[in-house]
PARO-749979 format. One record per residue (C-alpha): residue in three letters; x, y, z. Coordinates in pm, whole numbers, plus 32768, in hexadecimal, padded with zeros to 4 digits. Last residue first. Layout:
# PARO-749979
ALAXYZ;...
# end
This chain:
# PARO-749979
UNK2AA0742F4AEB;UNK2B97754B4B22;UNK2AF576114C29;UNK2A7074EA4CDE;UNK2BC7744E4D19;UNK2C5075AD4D73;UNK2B4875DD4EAB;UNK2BBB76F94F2E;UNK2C36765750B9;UNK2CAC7509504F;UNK2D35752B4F14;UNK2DC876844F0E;UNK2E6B76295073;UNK2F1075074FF2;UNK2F6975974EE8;UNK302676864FC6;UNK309C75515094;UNK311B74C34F3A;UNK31DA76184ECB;UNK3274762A5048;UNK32F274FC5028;UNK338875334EE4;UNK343976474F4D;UNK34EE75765066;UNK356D744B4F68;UNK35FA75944EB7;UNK36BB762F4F95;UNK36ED74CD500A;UNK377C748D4ECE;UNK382975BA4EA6;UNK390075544FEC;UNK396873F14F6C;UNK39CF74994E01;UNK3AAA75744ED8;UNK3B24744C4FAE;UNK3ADB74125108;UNK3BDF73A25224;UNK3CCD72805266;UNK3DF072D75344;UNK3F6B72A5536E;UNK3FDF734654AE;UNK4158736754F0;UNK41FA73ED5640;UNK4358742255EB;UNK44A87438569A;UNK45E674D655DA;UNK46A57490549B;UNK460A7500535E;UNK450F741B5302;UNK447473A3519F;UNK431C730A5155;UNK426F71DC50D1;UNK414471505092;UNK41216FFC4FC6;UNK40E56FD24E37;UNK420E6EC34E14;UNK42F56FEA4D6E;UNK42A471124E92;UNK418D71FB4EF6;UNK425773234F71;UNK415373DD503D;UNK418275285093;UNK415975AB521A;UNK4026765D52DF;UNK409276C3541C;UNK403776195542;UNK417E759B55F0;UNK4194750A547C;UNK407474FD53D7;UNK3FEA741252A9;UNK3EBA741651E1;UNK3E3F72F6511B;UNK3CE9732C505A;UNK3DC073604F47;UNK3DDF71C04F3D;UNK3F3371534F7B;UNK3F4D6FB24FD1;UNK3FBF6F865129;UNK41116EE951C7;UNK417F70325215;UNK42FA708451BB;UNK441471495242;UNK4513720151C4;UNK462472855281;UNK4716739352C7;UNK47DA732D53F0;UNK479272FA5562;UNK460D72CF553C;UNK453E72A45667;UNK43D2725555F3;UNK427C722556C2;UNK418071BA55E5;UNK3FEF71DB55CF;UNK3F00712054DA;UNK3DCC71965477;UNK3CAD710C53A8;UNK3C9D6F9053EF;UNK3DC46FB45516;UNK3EEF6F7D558D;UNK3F56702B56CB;UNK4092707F5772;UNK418D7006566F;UNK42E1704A56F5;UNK43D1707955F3;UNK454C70BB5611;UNK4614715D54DA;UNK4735710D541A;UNK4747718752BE;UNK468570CD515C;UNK45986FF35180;UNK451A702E52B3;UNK43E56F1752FC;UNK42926F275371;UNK417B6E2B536F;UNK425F6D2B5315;UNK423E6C4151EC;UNK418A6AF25215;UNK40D66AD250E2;UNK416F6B9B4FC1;UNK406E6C5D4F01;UNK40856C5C4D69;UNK414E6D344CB4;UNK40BD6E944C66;UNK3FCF6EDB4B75;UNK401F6FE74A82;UNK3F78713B4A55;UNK40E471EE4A61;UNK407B72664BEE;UNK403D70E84C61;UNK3EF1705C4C3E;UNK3E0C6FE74D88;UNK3DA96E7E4D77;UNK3C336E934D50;UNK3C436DC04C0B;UNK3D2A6C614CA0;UNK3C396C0C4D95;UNK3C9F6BFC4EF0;UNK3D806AF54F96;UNK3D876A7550F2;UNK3EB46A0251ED;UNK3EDA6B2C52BB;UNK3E5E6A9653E2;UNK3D126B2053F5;UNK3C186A40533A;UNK3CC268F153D9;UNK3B8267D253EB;UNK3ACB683952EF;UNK3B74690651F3;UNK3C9A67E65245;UNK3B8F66F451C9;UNK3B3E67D1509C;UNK3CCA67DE5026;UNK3CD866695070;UNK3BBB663F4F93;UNK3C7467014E80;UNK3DBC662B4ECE;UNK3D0765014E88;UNK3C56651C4D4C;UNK3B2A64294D71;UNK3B7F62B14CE6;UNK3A8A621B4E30;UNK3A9A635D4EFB;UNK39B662AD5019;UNK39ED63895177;UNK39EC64D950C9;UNK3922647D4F96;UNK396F64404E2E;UNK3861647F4D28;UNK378A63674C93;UNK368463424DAC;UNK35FD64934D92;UNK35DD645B4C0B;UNK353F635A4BF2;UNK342D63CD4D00;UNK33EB64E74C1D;UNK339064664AFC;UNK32DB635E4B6C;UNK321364734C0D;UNK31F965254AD9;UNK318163E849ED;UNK307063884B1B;UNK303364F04AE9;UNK2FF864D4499A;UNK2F2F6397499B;UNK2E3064204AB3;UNK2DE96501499B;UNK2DB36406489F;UNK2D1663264994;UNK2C0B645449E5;UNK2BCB64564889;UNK2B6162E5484E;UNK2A9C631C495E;UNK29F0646748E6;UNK2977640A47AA;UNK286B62FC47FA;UNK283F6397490F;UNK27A864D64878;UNK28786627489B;UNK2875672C4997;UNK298066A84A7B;UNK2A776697491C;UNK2A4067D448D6;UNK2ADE686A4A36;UNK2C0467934A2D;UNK2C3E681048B9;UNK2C7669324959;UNK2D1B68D64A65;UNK2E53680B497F;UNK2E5C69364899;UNK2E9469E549BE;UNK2FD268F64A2B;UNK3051691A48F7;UNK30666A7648D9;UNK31126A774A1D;UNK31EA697B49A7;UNK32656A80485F;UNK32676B9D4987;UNK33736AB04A51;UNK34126A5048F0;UNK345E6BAB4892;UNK35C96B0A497C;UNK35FB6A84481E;UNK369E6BC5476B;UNK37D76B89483D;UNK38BC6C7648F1;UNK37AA6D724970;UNK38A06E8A4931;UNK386D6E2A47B9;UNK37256F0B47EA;UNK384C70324806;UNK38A36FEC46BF;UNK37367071463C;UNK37A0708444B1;UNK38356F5644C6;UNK37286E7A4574;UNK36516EE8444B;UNK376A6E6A434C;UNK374B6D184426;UNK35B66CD443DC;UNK35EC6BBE42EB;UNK36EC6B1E43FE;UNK35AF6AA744DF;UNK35446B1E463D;UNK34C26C7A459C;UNK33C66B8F4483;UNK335C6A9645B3;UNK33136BD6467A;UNK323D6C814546;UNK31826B13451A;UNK312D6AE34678;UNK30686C20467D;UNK2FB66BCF4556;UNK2F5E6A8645FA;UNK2EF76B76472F;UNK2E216C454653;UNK2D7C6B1A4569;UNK2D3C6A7046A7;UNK2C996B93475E;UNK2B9B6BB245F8;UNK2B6D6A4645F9;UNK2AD06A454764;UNK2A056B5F4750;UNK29546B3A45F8;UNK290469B1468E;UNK28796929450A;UNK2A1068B64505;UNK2A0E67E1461B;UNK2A68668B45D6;UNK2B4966B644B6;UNK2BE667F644BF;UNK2BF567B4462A;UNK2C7E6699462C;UNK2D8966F74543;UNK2DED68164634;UNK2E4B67294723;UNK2EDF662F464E;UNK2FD3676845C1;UNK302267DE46FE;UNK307F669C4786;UNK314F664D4666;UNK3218679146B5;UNK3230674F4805;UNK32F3663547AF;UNK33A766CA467C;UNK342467DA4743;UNK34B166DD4867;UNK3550663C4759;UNK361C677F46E7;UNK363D67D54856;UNK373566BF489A;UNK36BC65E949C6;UNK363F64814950;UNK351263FB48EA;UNK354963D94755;UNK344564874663;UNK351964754511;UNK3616658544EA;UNK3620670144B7;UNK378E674B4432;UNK38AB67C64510;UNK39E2681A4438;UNK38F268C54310;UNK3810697143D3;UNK36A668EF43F9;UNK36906952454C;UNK37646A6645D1;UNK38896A08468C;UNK39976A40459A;UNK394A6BCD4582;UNK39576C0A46E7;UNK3AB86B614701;UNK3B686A424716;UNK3AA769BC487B;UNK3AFD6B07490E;UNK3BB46C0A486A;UNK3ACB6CFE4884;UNK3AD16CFC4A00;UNK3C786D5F49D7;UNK3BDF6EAA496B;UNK3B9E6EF74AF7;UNK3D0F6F084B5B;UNK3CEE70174C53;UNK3D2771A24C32;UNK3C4A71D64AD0;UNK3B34712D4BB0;UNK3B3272584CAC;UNK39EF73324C03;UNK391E72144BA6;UNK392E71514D24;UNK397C72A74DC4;UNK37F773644D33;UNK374572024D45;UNK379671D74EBD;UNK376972F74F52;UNK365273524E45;UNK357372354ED3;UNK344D73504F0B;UNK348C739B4D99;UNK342D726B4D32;UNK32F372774DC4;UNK32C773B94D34;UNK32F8733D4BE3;UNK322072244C03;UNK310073224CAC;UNK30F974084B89;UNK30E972EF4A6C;UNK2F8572924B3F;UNK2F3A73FF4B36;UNK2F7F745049CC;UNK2EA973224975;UNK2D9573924A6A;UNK2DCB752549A5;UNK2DA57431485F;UNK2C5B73C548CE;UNK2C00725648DC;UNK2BAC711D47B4;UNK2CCC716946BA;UNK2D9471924815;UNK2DA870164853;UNK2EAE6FE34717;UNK2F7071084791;UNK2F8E705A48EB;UNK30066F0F4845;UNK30E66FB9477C;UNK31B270864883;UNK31D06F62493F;UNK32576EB0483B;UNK33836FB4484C;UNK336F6FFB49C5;UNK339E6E5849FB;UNK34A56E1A491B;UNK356E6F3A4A3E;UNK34CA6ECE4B63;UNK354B6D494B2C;UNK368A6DD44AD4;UNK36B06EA24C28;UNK362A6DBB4D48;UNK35736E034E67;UNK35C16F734ECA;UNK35056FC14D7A;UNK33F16EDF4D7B;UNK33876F9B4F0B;UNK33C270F14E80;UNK32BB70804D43;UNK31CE6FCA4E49;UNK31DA71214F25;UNK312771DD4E20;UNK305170DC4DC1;UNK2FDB70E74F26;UNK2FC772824EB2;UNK2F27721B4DA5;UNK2DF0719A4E22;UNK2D5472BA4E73;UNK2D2672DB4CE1;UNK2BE471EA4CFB;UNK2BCB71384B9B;UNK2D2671924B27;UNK2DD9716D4C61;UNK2D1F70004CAA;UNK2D8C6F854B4B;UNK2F2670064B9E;UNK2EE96F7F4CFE;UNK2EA86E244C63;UNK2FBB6E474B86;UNK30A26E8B4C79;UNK30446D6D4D8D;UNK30446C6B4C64;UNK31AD6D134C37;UNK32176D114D9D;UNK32376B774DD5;UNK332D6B5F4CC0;UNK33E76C704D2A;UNK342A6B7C4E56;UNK34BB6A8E4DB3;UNK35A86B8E4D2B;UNK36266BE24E3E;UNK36826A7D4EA7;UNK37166A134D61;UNK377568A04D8F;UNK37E268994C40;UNK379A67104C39;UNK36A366BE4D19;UNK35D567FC4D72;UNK35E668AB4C04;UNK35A4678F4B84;UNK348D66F64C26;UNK33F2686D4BF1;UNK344B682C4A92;UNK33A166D94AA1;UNK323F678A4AFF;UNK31DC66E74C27;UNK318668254CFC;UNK30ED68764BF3;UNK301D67504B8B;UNK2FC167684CDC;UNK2F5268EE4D04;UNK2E7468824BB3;UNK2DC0676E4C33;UNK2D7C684A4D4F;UNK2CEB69684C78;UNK2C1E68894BB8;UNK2B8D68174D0B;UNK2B2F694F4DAA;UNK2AD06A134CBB;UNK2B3D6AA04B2A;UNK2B8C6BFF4B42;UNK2B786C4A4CB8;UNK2C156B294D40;UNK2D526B4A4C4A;UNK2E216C634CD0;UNK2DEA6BBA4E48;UNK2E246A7E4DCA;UNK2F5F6AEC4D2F;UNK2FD06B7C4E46;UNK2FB46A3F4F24;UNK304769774E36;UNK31A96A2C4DF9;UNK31916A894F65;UNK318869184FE0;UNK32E268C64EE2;UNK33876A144F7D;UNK330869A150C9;UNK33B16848508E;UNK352768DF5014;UNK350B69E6513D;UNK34D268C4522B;UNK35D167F151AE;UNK36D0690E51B9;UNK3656695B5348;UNK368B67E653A6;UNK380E67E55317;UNK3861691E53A3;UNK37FE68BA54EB;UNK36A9691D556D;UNK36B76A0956B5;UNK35B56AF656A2;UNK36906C105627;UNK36CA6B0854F6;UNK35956B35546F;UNK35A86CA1546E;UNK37256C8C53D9;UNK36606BCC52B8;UNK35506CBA5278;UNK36526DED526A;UNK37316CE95163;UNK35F26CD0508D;UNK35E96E3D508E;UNK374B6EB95023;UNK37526EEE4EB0;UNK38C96E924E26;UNK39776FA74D9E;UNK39E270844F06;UNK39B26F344F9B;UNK3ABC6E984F29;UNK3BB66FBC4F7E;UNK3CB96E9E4FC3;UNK3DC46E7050CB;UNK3F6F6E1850C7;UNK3EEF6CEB51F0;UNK3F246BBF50F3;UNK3E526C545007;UNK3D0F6C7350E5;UNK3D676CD85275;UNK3D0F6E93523E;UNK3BC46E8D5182;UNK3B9F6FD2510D;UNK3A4A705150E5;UNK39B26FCF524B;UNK386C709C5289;UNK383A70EC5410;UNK398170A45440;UNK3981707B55D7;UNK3A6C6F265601;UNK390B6E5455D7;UNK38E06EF65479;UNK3A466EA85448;UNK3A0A6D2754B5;UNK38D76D2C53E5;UNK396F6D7E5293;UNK3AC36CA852C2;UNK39D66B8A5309;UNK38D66BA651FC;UNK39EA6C2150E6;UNK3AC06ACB513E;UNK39776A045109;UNK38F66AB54FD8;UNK3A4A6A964F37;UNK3A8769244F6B;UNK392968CC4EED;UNK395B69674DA7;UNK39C2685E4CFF;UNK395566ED4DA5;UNK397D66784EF1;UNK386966144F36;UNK3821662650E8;UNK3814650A51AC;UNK37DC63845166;UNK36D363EF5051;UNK365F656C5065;UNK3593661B4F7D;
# end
């Protein structure tokens, strides 16, 4: 992850300005920071009222022991890599043993779209979805054999979806498919059950899900689809970005024929070497299958199914399927693993260099890519101004100075975006009138003015509006004007004024903890059915 200091690739510039914005206001008191009040040049961003907040809780905990921002990313980048292993060991030690199921938890954590994800997109939430979805599947088999499981699968599915939307999202769908595919061997009321438990675990996250669906018409969320050309131009196979020859380098059409050649040798072997093992062919013919359907949904034959489910085009590109797609791969990679300890020397050998082969291959792979990308303190032909943007993240979070992304921007009244932030503007100004201000406090969620206005005058807020905005003046509730550039303002008759701007819940906020709250109480009462009636017996 890190050569001469932090990459400075993509995404890293907004993970680092969320992480400190996000733990100073949980350090100021906000027990769950929605608006973040220093991004866009100080004018604010309801970031997290779209963007899942969990990593960024994990973060302001490592920090609260003293790490710079710096130390804490690197350590959230690692334990995401650690996770990904760790979790799949733990999903794979019961179904093929110890050692398949390490071979397995490295080939994962290897897997060049992991290397990808890390170097080049630098997507920290979605790092760590990789490490939840061994995690989810394995609950998913334990719910079905023993139903007490489920409520741990419960709080997996809350846990996925305050990690990272998209990756939830593809997930649910093939989800869905892999726990249908288990039922043929378990009761449908276990089935029912294990569905049960998803949806309430979603449900418990309603605060979030509930604003982040219901609030997106009031930001510039469709700008996502534009990304990289388009939904529609990323898919593999399409006509302006072809599969190519197997070449090491970052784009995700090479990564897809990487693992894709791994797959294929993998199950090859198997064919091959095991094929009088009933057990072992039967799991490879399933997870090849499986590979097949998400090499089918990442490629541009399966568009006119992305456009009858538009909202799946929320995901922005049809190649983030390849975390389950090296998931598959990495099973494959145990369960031929398991054959190959089983077999006669003669055979196994050979084997074992195959497999040490591919991961040789991965880890190539990987350190190849590390080293390419610019750095902090080695940029090489890096874009400058973006690493200057991550060093300032760094070094100056709170001066004003830092960007957000361009889709949370709140939209003006017509549905338009307004003009970008201007760094260095005032926090309040009268534009129009003469009038006095005094600002007496400044801050995250509330911000208190004292104003003596001789004429009448209009005066504006340097903050974005966002209807969770309310303002008072010598505490009465007053209209908001939101003006041209997007900011708050409001007219004054003359006189003296004591003017309160403050943050506060949203209706679709509200009904989500309306509903987070009734969800509770639906898992505690299955809790209670479980543990004190004896549901898992009931059903089997």
């Amino acid at each position: 992850m890190i050569n001469d200091g932090l990459n400075g690739k993509i995404d890293m510039i907004w993970h680092i300005t969320w992480l400190q914005h996000f733990s100073a206001q949980v350090y100021e008191g906000i027990h769950y920071p929605r608006w973040l009040a220093g991004t866009n040049y100080g004018y604010g961003s309801p970031t997290f009222v779209f963007y899942p907040p969990l990593v960024y809780y994990l973060g302001t905990f490592l920090k609260s022991f003293g790490l710079n921002i710096e130390k804490t990313v690197i350590i959230l980048y690692s334990s995401a890599i650690f996770f990904c292993g760790l979790n799949f060991y733990i999903y794979g030690r019961s179904r093929w043993g110890i050692i398949p199921s390490l071979a397995g938890a490295f080939a994962y954590m290897t897997a060049p779209y992991l290397a990808f994800t890390t170097y080049w997109v630098s997507s920290l939430s979605s790092l760590f979805a990789f490490a939840w979805i061994p995690l989810c599947f394995w609950l998913t088999e334990k719910t079905i054999i023993q139903p007490r499981w489920g409520i741990g699968l419960t709080f997996l599915w809350a846990i996925l979806a305050l990690t990272h939307l998209p990756s939830l999202l593809l997930f649910l769908v093939f989800w869905l498919f892999y726990t249908l595919f288990l039922f043929f061997n378990s009761s449908w009321k276990v089935f029912l059950l294990t569905v049960l438990c998803a949806a309430i675990g979603l449900g418990i996250v309603s605060f979030y899900l509930l604003p982040a669906v219901l609030e997106k018409s009031l930001v510039n969320i469709e700008v996502m689809k534009e990304i990289g050309g388009g939904f529609q131009v990323s898919m593999l196979g399409a006509a302006n970005n072809p599969l190519i020859p197997l070449k090491l380098n970052s784009r995700p059409p090479h990564i897809f024929v990487h693992q894709s050649l791994a797959i294929v040798v993998l199950a090859l072997i198997t064919i091959v070497f095991f094929r009088r093992d009933i057990k072992a062919t039967r799991e490879t013919r399933w997870w090849f299958s499986f590979a097949l359907g998400l090499g089918f949904f990442m490629s541009y034959l399966s568009w006119p199914i992305w456009q009858v489910v538009p909202i799946l085009q929320s995901v922005q590109v049809s190649f983030r399927l390849l975390f389950i797609f090296s998931f598959v791969g990495a099973a494959l990679y145990s369960v031929v693993t398991k054959g190959i300890i089983n077999l006669q020397p003669k055979f196994k050998y050979p084997l074992l260099s195959i497999m040490i082969l591919i991961l040789t291959i991965n880890f190539s792979f990987d350190y190849k890519l590390s080293r390419r990308f610019p750095t902090l303190n080695n940029p090489g032909q890096a874009n400058l101004e973006h690493l200057t943007e991550v060093k300032t993240a760094l070094e100056e979070p709170y001066t004003d100075k830092l960007r957000d992304v361009a889709e949370y921007i709140p939209l003006l009244s017509n549905g338009k975006s307004p003009d970008a932030p201007i760094i260095g503007q005032p926090r309040v100004s009268v534009i129009q009138g003469t009038a006095t201000v005094e600002i007496q406090s400044w801050n995250s969620y509330q911000r208190l003015l004292k104003i003596d206005a001789e004429e009448s005058s209009t005066i504006r807020i340097r903050t974005y509006f966002y209807p969770a905005w309310h303002l008072y003046l010598n505490q009465v509730s007053y209209p908001i004007n939101v003006l041209s550039d997007g900011t708050i303002g409001f007219k004054l008759n003359p006189g003296s004024y004591v003017v309160k701007l403050n943050y506060q819940h949203t209706f679709a906020f509200i009904v989500g903890m309306i509903f987070s709250t009734i969800s509770i109480l639906l898992m505690i009462a299955l809790w209670v059915i479980e543990f004190k009636f004896n549901l898992s017996k009931k059903i089997i």
